[in-house]
N, C-alpha and C positions, 0 to 999 in steps of 0.2 A: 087531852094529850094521851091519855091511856089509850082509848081505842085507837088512835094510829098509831103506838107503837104497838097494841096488840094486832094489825091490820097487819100492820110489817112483817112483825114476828111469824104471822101464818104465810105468810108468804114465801118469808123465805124458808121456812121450815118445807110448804110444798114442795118448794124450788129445789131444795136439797136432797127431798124425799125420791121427786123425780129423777134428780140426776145422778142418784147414787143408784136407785133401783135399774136404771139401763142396763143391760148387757150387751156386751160387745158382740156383734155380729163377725164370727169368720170372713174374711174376704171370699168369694165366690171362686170355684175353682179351685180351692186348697183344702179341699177335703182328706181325709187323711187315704182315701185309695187311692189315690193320686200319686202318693207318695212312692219310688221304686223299693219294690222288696228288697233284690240287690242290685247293688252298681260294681261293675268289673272296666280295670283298666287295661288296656293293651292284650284283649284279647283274642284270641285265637276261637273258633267255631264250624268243626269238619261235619259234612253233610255228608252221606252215604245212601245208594242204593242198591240193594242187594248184598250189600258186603263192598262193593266198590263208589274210592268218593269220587263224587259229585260236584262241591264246591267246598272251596276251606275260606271260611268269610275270618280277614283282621280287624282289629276295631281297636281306635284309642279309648273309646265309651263305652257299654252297654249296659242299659240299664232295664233288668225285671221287674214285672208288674206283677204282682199276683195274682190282679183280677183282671188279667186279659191275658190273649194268649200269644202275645206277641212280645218279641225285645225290642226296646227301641237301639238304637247305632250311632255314633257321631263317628264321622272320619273312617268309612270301610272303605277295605277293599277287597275283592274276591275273585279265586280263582276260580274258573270252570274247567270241569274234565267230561269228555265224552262217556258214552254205556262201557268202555272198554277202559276208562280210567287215563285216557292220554288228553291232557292239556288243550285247550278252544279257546278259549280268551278269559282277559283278564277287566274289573269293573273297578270305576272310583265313582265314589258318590260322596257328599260330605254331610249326608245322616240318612239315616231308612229304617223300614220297620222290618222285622226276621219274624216269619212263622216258625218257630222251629219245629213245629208237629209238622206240618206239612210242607215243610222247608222252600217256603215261597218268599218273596221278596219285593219290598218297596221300597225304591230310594227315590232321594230328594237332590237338588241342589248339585248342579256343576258335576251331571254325571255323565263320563266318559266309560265306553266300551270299545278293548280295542281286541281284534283277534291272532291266533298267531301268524296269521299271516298280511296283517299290519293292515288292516281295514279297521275304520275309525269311526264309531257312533256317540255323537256329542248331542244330549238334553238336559232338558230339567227337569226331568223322572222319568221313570217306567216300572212296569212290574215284570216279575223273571217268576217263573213258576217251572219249575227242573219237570215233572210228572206229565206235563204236554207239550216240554223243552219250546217252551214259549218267553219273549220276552215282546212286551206292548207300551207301548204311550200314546197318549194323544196330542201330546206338547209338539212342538215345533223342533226337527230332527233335521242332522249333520250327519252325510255319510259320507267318509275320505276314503278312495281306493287309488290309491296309485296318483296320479295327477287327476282322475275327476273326482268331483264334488256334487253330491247328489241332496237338494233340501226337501223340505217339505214339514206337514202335518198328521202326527198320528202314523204308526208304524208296526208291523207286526213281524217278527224275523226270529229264528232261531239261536241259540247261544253262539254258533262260530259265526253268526251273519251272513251264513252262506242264501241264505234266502230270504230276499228283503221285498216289504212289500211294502212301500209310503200311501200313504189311504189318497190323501188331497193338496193341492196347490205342490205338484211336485216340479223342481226346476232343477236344471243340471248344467253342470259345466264337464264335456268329455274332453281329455286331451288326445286320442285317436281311438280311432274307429278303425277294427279291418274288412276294408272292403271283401267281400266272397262273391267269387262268381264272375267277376269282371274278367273279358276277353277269353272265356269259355271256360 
């Protein structure tokens, strides 16, 4: 009877030895750069070129990274101003990433652009990059002007949307057309 209670006894002293000695493995993904440097709420963020802005992005979120060089955003919105500082449209997105060195922009989710002169681009991203006054997607795009509706895939178009280009599978609904040229 001693050696199986000394069988036991090593046993479970193994068993102890192994299960005390574990360490806990961090879950993946939660390393501490991960973590934001700072987090700002309700914040305000003016882009400038030349002396004149650019875009003033609001934000209920934003959170800095240190090791990257981006913000991230929940709930922006942004205004656009032309090279002369007057107002072009206004963006909502409900998150995106801000370069602020190079003040370029990626938004996500339920993003609407609308100009001021009430033209309407509805997706699920894009990117806006003020320095080649470009804004692109490749997602699936909504463009409202007046009573037509212009769809498609993948877009390329400047900040007032005055020049829109849909790459593919483009369909339209026009609510008139003026004839030119008819009866001389």
């Amino acid at each position: 009877m001693n050696i199986t209670r000394l069988i036991i006894i090593i046993l479970l002293a193994s068993f102890l030895l192994t299960f005390c000695s574990k360490t806990e493995k961090q879950p993946a993904g939660n390393s501490r750069t991960e973590y934001p440097q700072s987090e700002l709420y309700n914040t305000t963020i003016i882009f400038t070129v030349k002396g004149v802005r650019n875009t003033v992005v609001h934000s209920a979120y934003i959170a800095k990274y240190s090791d990257k060089k981006e913000t991230f955003s929940k709930e922006l919105k942004a205004d656009f101003y032309d090279k002369s500082g007057k107002h072009t449209s206004f963006l909502t997105a409900d998150s995106g990433w801000i370069d602020e060195a190079n003040q370029k922009m990626e938004v996500l989710g339920n993003v609407v652009v609308v100009n001021d002169d009430s033209a309407k681009l509805e997706t699920e991203s894009l990117k806006w990059d003020p320095n080649i006054d470009k804004i692109v997607t490749d997602d699936f795009v909504k463009i409202t002007r007046g009573g037509d509706v212009i769809t498609g895939y993948g877009l390329q178009t400047d900040q007032r949307l005055s020049k829109i280009k849909i790459l593919k599978d483009v369909k339209g609904k026009v609510k008139d057309i003026e004839e030119k040229g008819k009866n001389g």
